[in-house]
C-alpha positions in Angstrom: 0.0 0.0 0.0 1.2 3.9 -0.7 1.6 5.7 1.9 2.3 9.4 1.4 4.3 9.5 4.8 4.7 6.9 8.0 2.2 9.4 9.3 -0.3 8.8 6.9 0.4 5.0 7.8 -0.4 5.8 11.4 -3.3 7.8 11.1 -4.9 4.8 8.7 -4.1 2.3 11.3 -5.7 4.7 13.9 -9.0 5.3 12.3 -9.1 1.4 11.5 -8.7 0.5 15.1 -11.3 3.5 16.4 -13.7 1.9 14.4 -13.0 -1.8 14.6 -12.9 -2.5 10.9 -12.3 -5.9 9.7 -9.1 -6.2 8.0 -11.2 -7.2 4.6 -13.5 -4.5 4.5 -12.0 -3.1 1.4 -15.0 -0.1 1.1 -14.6 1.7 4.8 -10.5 0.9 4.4 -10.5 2.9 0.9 -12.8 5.5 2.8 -10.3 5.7 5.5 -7.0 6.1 3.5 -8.3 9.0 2.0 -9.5 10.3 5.6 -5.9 9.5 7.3 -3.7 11.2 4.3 -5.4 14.7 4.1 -4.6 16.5 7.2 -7.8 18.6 7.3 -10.1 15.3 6.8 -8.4 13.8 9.6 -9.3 16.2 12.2 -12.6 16.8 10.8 -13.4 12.6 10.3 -15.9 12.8 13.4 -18.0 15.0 10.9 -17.4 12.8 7.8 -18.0 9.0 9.4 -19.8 8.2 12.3 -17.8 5.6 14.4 -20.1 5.3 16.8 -22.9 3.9 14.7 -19.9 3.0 11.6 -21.4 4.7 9.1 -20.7 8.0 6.5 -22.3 11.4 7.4 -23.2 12.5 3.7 -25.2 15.9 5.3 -21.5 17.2 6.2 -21.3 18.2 2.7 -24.4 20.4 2.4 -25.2 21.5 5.8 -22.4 23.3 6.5 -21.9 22.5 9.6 -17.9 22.1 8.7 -16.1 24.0 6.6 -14.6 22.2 3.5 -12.7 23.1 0.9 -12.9 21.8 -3.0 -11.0 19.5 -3.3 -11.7 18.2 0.5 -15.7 17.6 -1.0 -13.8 16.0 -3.7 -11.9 13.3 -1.8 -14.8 12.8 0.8 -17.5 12.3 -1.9 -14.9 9.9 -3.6 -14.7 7.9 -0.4 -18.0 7.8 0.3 -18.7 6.6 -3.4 -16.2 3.9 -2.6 -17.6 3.2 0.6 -21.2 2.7 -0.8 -21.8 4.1 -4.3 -23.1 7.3 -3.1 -23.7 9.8 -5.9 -24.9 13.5 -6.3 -24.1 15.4 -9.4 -20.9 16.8 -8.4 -19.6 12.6 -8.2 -18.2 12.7 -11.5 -14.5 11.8 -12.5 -14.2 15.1 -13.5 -15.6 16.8 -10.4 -13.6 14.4 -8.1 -10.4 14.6 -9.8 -9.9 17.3 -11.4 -9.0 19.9 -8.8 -6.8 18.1 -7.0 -3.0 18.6 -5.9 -0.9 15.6 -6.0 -0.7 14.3 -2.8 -4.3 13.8 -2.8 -4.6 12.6 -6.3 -2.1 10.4 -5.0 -4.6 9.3 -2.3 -7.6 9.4 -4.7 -5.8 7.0 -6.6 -4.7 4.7 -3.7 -8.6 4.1 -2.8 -9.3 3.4 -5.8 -6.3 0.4 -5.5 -7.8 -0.6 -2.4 -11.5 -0.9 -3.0 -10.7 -2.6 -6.0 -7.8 -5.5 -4.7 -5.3 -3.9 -6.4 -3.6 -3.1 -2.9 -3.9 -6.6 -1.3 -2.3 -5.6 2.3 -2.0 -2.9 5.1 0.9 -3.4 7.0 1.1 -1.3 10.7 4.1 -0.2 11.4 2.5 0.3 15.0 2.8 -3.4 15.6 5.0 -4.6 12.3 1.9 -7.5 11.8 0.8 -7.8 8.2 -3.4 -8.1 7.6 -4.6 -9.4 4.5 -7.3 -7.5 3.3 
């Protein structure tokens, strides 16, 4: 799996354990990557993905409740369409991709590898064990 820094890495493997995600649940994993590697989404995950009752928040992008910017709408609709095939009319390859910097096209990307098996392990560096997903 890509990380874009051991911190990334970390912050995956935190979100993962928060929620109790089975090591083969390819949809929230791809969801989370995306979470964990953008700074901003990481603080604001309690507003994007419930953990309590494990499940996405999809009014956090039109209540406004949090501030987002573009290309943060970008990568959380792209993880919630990986997560569960949601879709409004801004989930568009175009829409999702096409405003984004590199590191997170570099984690758009990377979900996409994971939801679809083409990443076939995380491995924690919190505990050096290797889960198949």
């Amino acid at each position: 799996m890509r990380f874009l820094n051991k911190e990334h890495e970390n912050k995956l493997m935190d979100l993962i354990q928060k929620d109790g995600t089975h090591p083969k649940d390819v949809e929230r994993i791809s969801l989370f990557y995306i979470l964990s590697g953008n700074t901003d989404l990481y603080i604001k995950s309690r507003h994007i993905y419930d953990f309590m009752n494990h499940q996405i928040m999809p009014d956090c992008l039109y209540d406004g409740g949090v501030d987002f910017c573009s290309s943060s709408r970008a990568l959380i609709r792209l993880g919630y369409n990986l997560y569960n095939g949601f879709q409004d009319k801004e989930t568009t390859p175009i829409h999702l991709l096409s405003g984004l910097d590199p590191d997170n096209y570099l984690l758009a990307t990377g979900s996409i590898d994971i939801r679809f098996g083409y990443e076939n392990q995380v491995q924690s560096s919190l505990d050096d064990d290797v889960v198949e997903l």
